[in-house]
C-alpha positions in Angstrom: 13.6 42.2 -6.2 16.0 39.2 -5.3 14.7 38.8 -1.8 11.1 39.0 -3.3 12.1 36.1 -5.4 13.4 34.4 -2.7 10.3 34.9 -0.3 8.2 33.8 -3.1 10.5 30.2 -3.9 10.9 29.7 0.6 6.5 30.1 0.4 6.8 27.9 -3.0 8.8 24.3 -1.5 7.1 25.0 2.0 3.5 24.2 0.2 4.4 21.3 -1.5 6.4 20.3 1.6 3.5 20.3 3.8 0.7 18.8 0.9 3.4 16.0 1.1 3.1 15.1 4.7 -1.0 15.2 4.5 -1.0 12.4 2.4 1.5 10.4 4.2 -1.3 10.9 7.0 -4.1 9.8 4.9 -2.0 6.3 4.1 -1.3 5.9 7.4 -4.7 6.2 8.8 -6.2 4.0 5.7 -3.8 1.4 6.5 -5.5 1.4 10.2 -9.1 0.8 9.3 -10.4 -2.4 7.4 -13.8 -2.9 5.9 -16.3 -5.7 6.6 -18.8 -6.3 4.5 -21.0 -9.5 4.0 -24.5 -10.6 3.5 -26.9 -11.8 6.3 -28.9 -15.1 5.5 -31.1 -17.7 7.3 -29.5 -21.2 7.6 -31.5 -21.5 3.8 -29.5 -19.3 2.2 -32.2 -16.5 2.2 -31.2 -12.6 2.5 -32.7 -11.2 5.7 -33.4 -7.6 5.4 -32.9 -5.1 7.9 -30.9 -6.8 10.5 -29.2 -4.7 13.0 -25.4 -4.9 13.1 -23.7 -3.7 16.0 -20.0 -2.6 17.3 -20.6 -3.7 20.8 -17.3 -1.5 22.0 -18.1 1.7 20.2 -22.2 1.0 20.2 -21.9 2.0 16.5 -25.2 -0.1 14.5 -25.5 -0.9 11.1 -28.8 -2.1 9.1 -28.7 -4.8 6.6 -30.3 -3.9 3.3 -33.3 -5.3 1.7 -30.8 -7.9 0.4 -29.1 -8.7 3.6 -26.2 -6.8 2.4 -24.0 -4.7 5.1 -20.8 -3.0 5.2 -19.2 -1.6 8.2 -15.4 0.0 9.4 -13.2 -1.5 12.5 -9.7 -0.5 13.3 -7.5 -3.3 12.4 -5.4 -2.8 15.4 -8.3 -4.0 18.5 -10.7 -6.7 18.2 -14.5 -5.9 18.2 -17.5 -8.1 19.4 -20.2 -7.6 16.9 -23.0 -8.3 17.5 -26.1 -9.4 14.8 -29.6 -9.2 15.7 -33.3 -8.8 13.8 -37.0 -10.4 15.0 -37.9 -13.7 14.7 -34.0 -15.1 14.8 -31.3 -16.3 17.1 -28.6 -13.4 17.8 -25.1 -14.1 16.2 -22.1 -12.6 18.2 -18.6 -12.8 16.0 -15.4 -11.3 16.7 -14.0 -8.9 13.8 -10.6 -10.7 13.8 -12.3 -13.7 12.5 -14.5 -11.6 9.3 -13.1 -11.2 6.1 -13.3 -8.1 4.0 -16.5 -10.8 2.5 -18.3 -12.5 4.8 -21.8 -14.4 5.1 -23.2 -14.8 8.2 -26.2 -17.4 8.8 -28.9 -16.5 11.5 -31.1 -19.5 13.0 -34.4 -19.0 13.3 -35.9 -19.1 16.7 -37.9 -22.0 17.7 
């Protein structure tokens, strides 16, 4: 019966030994990502809907919503060229080392 209870308390301090190491995991790779997010706008100030955000590295794309509105993940250890293109406007190509977690980002229209 003793050895039973031993088994049983060896299985018991393993589990929460091992749940403790996933979370140290999770913080670590939480700590490696950052979020961008921002709005896309003529030089007017006006949302532009739909715009098409992309990691140029990864070739991960993004949409704007109807409110010019995106949000997108990078690693925070490399440096990404995005790139920021829709119909009608200039493309816009920015380096994720220089976005903030909120950043606006003005498109010129084409002439």
């Amino acid at each position: 019966m003793k050895k039973l209870l031993y088994i049983f308390l060896f299985i018991s301090f393993s589990a929460v030994s091992f749940s403790g190491n996933s979370d140290k995991e999770k913080k670590v790779i939480a700590t490696t990502q950052k979020t961008l997010a921002g709005k896309i706008t003529d030089v007017t100030g006006e949302s532009i809907a739909g715009a098409k955000i992309t990691i140029n590295e990864t070739g991960e794309t993004f949409f704007a919503d109807l409110e010019g509105n995106f949000k997108l993940t990078v690693k925070t250890d490399k440096v990404y060229s995005i790139s920021i293109n829709t119909i009608g406007f200039q493309p816009l190509e920015v380096k994720s080392n220089t976005l903030s977690l909120f950043s606006d980002l003005s498109l010129k229209e084409l002439n």
